[in-house]
N, C-alpha and C positions, 0 to 999 in steps of 0.2 A: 758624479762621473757620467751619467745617462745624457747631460745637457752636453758635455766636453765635447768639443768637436776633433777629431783630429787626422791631420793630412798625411803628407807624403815624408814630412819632414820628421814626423815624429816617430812613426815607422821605420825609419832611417837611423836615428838615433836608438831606437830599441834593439832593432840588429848588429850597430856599433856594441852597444854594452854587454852583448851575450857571446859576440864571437870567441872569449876565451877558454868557454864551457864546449861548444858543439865541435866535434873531431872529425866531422866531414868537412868538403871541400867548399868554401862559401865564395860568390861573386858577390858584389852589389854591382845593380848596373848601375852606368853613368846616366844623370840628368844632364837635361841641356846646358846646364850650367856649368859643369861639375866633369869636364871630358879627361880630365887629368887625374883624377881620383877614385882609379879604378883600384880595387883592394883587391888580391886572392893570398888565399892560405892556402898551403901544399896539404895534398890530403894526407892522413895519418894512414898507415897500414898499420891494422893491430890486429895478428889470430884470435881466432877462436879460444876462448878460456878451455880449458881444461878439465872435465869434470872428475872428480873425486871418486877413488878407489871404493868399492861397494864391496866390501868381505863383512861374511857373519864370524860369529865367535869363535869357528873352529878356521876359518883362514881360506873360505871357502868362496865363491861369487855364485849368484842365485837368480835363476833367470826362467821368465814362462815362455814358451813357444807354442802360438798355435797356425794350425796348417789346416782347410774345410772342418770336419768337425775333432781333429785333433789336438788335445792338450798336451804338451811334454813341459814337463819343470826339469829344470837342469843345474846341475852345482857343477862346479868347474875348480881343480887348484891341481897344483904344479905336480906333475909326475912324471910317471913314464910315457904315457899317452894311452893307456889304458881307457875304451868307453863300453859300459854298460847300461845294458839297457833293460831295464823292470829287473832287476838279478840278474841277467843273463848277458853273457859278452853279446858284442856287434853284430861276429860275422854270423852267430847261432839266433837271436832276436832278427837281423836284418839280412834274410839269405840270399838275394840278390844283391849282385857288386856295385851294381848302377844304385843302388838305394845307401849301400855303405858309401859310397864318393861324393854322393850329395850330402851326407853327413859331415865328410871331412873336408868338403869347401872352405870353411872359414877359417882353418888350421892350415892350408895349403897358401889361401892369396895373402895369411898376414907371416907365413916362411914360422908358423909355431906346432910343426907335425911333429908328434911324439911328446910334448912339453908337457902335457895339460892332460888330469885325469877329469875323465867325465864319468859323472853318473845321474840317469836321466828315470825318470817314470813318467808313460806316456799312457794316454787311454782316449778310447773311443777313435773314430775314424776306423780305415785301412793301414796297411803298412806304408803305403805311400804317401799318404798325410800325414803320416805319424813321424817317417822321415822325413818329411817338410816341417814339422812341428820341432824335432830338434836340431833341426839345421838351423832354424828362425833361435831357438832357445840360447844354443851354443853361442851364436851371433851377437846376442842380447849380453850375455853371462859374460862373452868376451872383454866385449867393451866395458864391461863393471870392473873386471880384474886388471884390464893395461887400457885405461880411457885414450890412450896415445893411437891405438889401433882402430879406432871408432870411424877417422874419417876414410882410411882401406877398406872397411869392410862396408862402410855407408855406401862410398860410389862403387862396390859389389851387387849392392840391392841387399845385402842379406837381414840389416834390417827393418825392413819394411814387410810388415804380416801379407802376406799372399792373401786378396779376401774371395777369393770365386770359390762359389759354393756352387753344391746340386742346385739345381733351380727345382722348384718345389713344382708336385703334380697340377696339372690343372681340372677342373670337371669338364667334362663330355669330352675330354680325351684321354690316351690312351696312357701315356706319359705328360715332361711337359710341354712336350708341343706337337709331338708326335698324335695323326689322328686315328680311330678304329679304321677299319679294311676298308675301304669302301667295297658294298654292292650291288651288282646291279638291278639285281632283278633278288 
């Protein structure tokens, strides 16, 4: 095979025998010879597959959410729309409104408020990345329970992990980028 030499022609002939397999859109171009044997195939549109329902044994979807240095695990299944958080409802765990509506984002742009019971446990971070953390989880969780909502909530952002963290201290400053006082004398 290493001696075989081979041209344009043969090339040609390989692309003839495989156009019934590939589903995009194929040209050959025309040789000099060859001006009347232009080929195209109409491209195929085919969606995105559908990714398969993700329930554990009690009928539940199970998703991690993290937000700077917050974890939240979240289970999600059909209710009132009931959300707790470490034991405690929403509005008592999360006492600013602006931190409960970042919660309820992803229940709001797929039209599923009130549906869907949540129960979340979150640790480490603040309240604000905690509620980043299961806004992210919810997001995640969602899309395991109705894979059909996945591409609403994707061009939302909500699931893509937020990654900006502290930036970490530096030496001979004060913070991390922030310098001592200067003095002058």
């Amino acid at each position: 095979m290493a001696d075989e030499k081979k041209g344009l022609e043969d090339l040609k002939d390989l692309t003839k025998g495989q156009q019934g397999t590939t589903k995009e859109e194929t040209v050959t171009a025309p040789d000099a010879e060859q001006n009347a044997d232009v080929e195209t195939q109409a491209p195929v549109e085919e969606e995105a597959p559908l990714r398969e329902q993700e329930l554990d044994q009690y009928g539940r979807a199970y998703a991690t959410g993290r937000r700077k240095d917050a974890v939240a695990r979240v289970w999600i299944k059909p209710g009132s729309g009931k959300i707790t958080v470490n034991g405690r409802d929403q509005a008592v765990y999360f006492a600013r409104p602006t931190q409960r509506l970042v919660i309820n984002q992803p229940f709001g742009i797929t039209d599923r408020a009130g549906q869907y019971d949540v129960i979340a446990t979150v640790k480490g971070g603040g309240l604000s990345g905690q509620a980043g953390a299961v806004l992210h989880g919810i997001a995640q969780a969602l899309t395991r329970y109705e894979p059909a909502l996945r591409t609403t909530i994707k061009r939302a952002g909500f699931l893509t992990r937020d990654s900006r963290v502290v930036e970490r201290k530096k030496y001979g400053r004060a913070k991390a980028r922030r310098s001592f006082q200067f003095s002058k004398r």
